[in-house]
C-alpha positions as CSV (number, residue, x, y, z in Angstrom):
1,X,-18.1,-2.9,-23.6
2,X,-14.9,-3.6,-21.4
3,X,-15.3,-6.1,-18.8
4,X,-15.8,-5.4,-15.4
5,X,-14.5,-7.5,-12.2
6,X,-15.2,-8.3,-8.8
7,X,-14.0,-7.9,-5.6
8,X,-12.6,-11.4,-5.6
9,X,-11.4,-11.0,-8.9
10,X,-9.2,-8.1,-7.7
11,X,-8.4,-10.3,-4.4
12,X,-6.9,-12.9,-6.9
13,X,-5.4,-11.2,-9.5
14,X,-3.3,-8.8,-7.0
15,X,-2.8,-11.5,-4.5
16,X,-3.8,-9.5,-1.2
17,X,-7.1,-10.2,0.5
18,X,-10.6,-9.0,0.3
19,X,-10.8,-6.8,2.7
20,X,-7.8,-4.9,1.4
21,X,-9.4,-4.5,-1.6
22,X,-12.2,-2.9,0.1
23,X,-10.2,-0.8,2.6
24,X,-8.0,0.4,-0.6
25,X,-12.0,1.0,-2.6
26,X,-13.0,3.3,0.8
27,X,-9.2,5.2,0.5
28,X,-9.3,5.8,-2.8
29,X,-6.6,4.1,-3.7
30,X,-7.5,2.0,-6.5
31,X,-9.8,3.1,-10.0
32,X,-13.1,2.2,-9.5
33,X,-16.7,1.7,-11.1
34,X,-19.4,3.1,-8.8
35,X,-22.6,1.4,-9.5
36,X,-24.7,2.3,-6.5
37,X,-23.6,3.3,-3.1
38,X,-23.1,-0.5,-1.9
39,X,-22.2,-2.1,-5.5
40,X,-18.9,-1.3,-6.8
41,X,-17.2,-3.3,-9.5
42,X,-13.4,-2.4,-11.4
43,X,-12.5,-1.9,-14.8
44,X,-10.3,-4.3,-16.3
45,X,-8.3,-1.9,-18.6
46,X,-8.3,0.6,-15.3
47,X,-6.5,-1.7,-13.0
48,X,-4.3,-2.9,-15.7
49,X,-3.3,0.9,-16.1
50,X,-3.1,0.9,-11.8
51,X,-0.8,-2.3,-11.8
52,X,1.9,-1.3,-14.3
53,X,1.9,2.4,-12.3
54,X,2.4,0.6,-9.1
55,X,4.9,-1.6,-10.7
56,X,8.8,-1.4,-10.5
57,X,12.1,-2.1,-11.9
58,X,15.2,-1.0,-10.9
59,X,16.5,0.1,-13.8
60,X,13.6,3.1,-14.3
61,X,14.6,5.9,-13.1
62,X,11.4,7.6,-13.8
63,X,9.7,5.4,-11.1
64,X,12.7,5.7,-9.0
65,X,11.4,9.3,-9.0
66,X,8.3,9.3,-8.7
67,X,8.7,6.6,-5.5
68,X,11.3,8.8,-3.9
69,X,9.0,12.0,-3.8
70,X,6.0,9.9,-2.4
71,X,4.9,10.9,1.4
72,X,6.6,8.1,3.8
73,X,4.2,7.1,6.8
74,X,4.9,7.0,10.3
75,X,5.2,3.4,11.1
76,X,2.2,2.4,13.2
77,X,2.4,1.6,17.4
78,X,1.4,-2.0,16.2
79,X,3.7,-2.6,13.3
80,X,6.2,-5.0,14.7
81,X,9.9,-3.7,15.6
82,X,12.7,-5.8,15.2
83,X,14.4,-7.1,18.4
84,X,17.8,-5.3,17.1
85,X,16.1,-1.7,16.8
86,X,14.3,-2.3,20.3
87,X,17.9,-2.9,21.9
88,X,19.3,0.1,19.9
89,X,16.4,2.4,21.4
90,X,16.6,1.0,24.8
91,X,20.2,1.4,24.9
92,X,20.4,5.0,23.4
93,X,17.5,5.5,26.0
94,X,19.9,4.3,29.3
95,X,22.5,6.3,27.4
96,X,21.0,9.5,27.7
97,X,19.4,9.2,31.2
98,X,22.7,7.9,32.8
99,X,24.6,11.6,30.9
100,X,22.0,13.4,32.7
């Protein structure tokens, strides 16, 4: 029988926190092993599988692909901005109200 890991185990071996892990569980966005509604555990060979998918080298051009027709988000209200793009936008902003 293949061994099975925990959320912390996850947490550790993908370095992000737990709550990630549990947001990603919820999304779908990571293999997992439903036990009951409230118990859910991963499959090591499964999130070996996951990692070397989500992994990346330059020099693939097959993952190249396969990143480059993956949906881009909208960045989020409360993602931070740098300074330099806030100037741009409020600049190009008085730009076109001053044409007007």
């Amino acid at each position: 029988m293949e061994k099975l890991l925990n959320i912390e185990d996850i947490s550790r071996i993908v370095g992000v926190k737990k709550s990630t892990v549990y947001q990603w569980t919820h999304r779908g966005l990571i293999p997992v092993v439903r036990l009951s509604s409230r118990c859910v555990k991963f499959s090591e060979d499964a999130i070996k599988k996951w990692l070397d998918e989500k992994s990346f080298s330059p020099g693939n051009e097959a993952q190249s692909a396969a990143k480059a027709k993956t949906k881009k988000r909208k960045p989020r209200a409360t993602e931070n901005i740098s300074s330099n793009r806030i100037t741009d936008i409020v600049a190009r902003a008085k730009k076109e109200v001053l044409e007007k």
